[in-house]
C-alpha angles and dihedrals in degrees: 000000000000115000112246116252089246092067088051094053093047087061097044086059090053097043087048090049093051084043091054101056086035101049112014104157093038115173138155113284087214101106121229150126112219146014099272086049098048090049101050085045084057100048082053093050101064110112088353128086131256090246093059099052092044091062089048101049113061087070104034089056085043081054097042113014099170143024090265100056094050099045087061086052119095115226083251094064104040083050104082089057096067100024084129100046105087114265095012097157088070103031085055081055096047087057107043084054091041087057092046091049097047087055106047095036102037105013097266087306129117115244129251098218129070093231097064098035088063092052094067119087118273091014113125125170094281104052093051086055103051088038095051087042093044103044111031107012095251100162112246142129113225119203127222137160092282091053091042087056104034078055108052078038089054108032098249107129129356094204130115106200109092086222093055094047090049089060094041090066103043084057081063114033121068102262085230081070105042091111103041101051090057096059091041097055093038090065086045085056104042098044099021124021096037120165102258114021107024113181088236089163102097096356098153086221090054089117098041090060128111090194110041110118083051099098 
């Protein structure tokens, strides 16, 4: 029997709750120090960890500090700056063509607006979400492979698509706490509830879990 969606907001209290005392100044562990920054770092991110963007990106962003300086750059030249991040060849591509856009389309600015967003190279439905949330507070919950994966764990959406999930949870999470709860249970995800090992001993959501038992 499915379970009704009062049962599912009353754990996502209590997962927000738990989140809150675990994880109160949750961010995004992508560095950066400005909207352009956050969303090239983002782009870069896809299939590819925190850690590794992080070492590419202090001089990449010395090299190419704005959207102006990078749309007069060629895919050849922005390469070697994130030859270690995964897929770098077309992301190198994505972003040439981000910061030309930006440029010609909102005056070398991100905008502020997840239309848009989406329309620019290398820009899916996620990262205009982290990068609206992260940036500029726009609520949101962006999905990723951790929340895919926290929600199926703690019963929280049975879907598979990153988009419906998405909207899964922000049926059950106050609209004030979208963004943080991605980057909350990111972390979770990310440090506690990993794929194959979780630390389920002690884990404060222990009896929240669907899963738990299963390792």
């Amino acid at each position: 029997m499915l379970e009704s969606l009062r049962a599912r907001k009353r754990r996502a209290l209590k997962v927000l709750s738990v989140m809150e005392q675990l994880y109160p100044q949750a961010a995004t562990e992508l560095q950066h120090t400005n909207p352009f920054e956050l969303l090239v770092a983002t782009v870069l991110s896809a299939q590819a960890t925190d850690a590794s963007v992080n070492k590419a990106t202090p001089a990449l962003f010395r090299r190419y500090p704005d959207a102006f300086t990078l749309a007069q750059a060629t895919p050849e030249e922005v390469e070697p700056y994130i030859k270690t991040i995964g897929l770098y060849r077309s992301k190198a591509r994505n972003l040439v063509l981000l910061a030309r856009k930006l440029v010609e389309r909102h005056g070398g600015q991100v905008p502020v607006d997840k239309a848009q967003l989406r329309e620019l190279p290398g820009v899916g439905w996620k990262t205009a979400t982290v990068v609206l949330g992260a940036a500029f507070g726009v609520p949101g919950i962006a999905v990723d492979t951790h929340l895919t994966r926290l929600a199926r764990r703690l019963g929280l959406s049975q879907q598979k698509d990153p988009e419906k999930i998405g909207a899964d949870l922000e049926r059950l999470f106050p609209k004030e706490k979208w963004v943080f709860v991605h980057h909350a249970l990111i972390l979770f995800g990310r440090y506690r509830c990993t794929a194959r090992k979780p630390r389920c001993e002690g884990c404060p959501l222990f009896d929240e879990c669907l899963s738990k038992g299963a390792w």
